[in-house]
C-alpha positions as CSV (number, residue, x, y, z in Angstrom):
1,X,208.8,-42.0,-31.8
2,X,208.8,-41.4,-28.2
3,X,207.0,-43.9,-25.6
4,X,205.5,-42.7,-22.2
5,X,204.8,-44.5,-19.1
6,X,203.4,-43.3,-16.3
7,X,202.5,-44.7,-12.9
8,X,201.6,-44.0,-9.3
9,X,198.1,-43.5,-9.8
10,X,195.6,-44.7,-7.4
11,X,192.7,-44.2,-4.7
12,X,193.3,-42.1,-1.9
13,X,191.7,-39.9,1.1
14,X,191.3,-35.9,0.5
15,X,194.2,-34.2,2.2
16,X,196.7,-37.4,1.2
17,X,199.2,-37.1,-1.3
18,X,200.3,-39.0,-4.4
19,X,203.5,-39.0,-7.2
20,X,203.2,-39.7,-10.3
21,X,206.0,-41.0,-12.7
22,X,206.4,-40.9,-16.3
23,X,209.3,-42.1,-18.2
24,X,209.9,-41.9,-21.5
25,X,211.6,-44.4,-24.4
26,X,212.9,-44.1,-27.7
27,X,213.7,-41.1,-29.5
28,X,214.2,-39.0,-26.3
29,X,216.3,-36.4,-27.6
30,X,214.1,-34.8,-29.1
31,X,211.6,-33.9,-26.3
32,X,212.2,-30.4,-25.2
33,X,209.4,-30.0,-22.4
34,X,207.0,-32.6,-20.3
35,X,203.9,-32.9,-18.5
36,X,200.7,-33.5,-17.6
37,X,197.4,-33.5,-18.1
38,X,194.4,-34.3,-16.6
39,X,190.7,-35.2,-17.8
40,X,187.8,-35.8,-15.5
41,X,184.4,-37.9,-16.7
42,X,182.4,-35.8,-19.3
43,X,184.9,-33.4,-19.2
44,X,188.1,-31.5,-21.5
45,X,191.2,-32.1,-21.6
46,X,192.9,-29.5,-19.3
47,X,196.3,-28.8,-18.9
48,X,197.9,-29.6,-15.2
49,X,201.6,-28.9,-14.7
50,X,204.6,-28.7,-17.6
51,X,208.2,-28.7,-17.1
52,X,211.2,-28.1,-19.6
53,X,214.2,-29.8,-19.6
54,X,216.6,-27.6,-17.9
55,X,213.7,-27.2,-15.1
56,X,213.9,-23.4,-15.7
57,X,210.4,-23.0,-16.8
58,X,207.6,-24.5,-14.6
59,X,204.3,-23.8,-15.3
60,X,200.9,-24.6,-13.2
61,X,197.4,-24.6,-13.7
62,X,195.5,-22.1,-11.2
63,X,193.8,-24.8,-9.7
64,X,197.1,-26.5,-8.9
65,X,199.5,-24.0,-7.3
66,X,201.2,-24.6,-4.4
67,X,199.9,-28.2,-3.9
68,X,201.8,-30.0,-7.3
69,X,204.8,-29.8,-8.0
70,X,206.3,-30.9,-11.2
71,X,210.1,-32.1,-12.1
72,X,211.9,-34.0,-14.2
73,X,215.1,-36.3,-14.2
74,X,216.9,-36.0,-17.3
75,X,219.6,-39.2,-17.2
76,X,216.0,-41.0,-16.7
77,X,214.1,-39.3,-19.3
78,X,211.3,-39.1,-16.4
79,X,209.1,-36.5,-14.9
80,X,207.5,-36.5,-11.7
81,X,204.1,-34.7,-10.5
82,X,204.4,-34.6,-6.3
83,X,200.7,-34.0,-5.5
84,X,200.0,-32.6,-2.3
85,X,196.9,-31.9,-0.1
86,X,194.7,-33.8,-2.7
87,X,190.9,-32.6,-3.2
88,X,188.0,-35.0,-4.5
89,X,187.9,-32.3,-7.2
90,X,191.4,-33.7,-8.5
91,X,189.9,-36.8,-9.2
92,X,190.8,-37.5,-13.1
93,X,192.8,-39.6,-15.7
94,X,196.1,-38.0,-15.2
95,X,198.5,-38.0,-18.7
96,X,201.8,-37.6,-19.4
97,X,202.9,-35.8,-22.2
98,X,205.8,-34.9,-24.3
99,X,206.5,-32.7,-26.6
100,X,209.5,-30.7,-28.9
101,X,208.2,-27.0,-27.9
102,X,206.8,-25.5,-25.0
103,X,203.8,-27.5,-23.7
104,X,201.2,-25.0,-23.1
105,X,197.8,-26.3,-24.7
106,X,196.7,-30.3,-25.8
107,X,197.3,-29.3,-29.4
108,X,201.3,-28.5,-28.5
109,X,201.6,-32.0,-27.2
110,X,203.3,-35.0,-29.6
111,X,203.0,-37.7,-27.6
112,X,200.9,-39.0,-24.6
113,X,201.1,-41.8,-22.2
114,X,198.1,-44.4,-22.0
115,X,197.0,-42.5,-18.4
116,X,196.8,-43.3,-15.0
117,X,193.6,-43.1,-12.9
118,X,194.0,-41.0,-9.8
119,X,190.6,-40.9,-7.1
120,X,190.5,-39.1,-4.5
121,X,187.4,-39.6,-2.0
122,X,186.1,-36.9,0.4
């Protein structure tokens, strides 16, 4: 079993920025890729930002490029979502998530964090 924990969550301005952290516990050699997800009020599931563990495949959702950025340390088993120029619109429950294969869709994701609440007001 693998654990997540994420933090940095919290309420901020539009136009602010915010990191997130996840780290992960137990059996952490077998996660091949990270990320994160995000899920609004009323709404899916949608994938944000993934990251495998030799940071040579980054992937983004459209609505996300060139404001988040996604990484990963490996010696702490934690990945790291640098959210930039933040829109009310991002407002969600962010996730971590871990996984043995490529993270592409919720359904290729093993584990999950317990989420962190990220508000952004206009």
């Amino acid at each position: 079993q693998v654990q997540l924990v994420e933090s940095g969550g919290g309420l901020v301005q539009a136009g602010d920025s915010l990191r997130l952290s996840c780290a992960a516990s137990g059996r952490t050699a077998s996660i091949y890729s990270m990320g994160w997800f995000r899920q609004a009020p009323g709404k899916e599931r949608d994938f944000v930002a993934a990251i495998n563990r030799s940071s040579s495949n980054k992937r983004y959702a459209d609505s996300v490029k060139g404001r988040f950025a996604i990484s990963i340390d490996n010696a702490k088993n934690t990945v790291f979502l640098q959210m930039n120029s933040l829109k009310p619109e991002d407002t969600a429950v962010y996730y971590c998530a871990a996984s043995p294969r490529t993270i592409v869709f919720p359904y290729d994701v093993t584990y999950w964090g317990q989420g962190t609440q990220v508000t952004v007001s206009s």
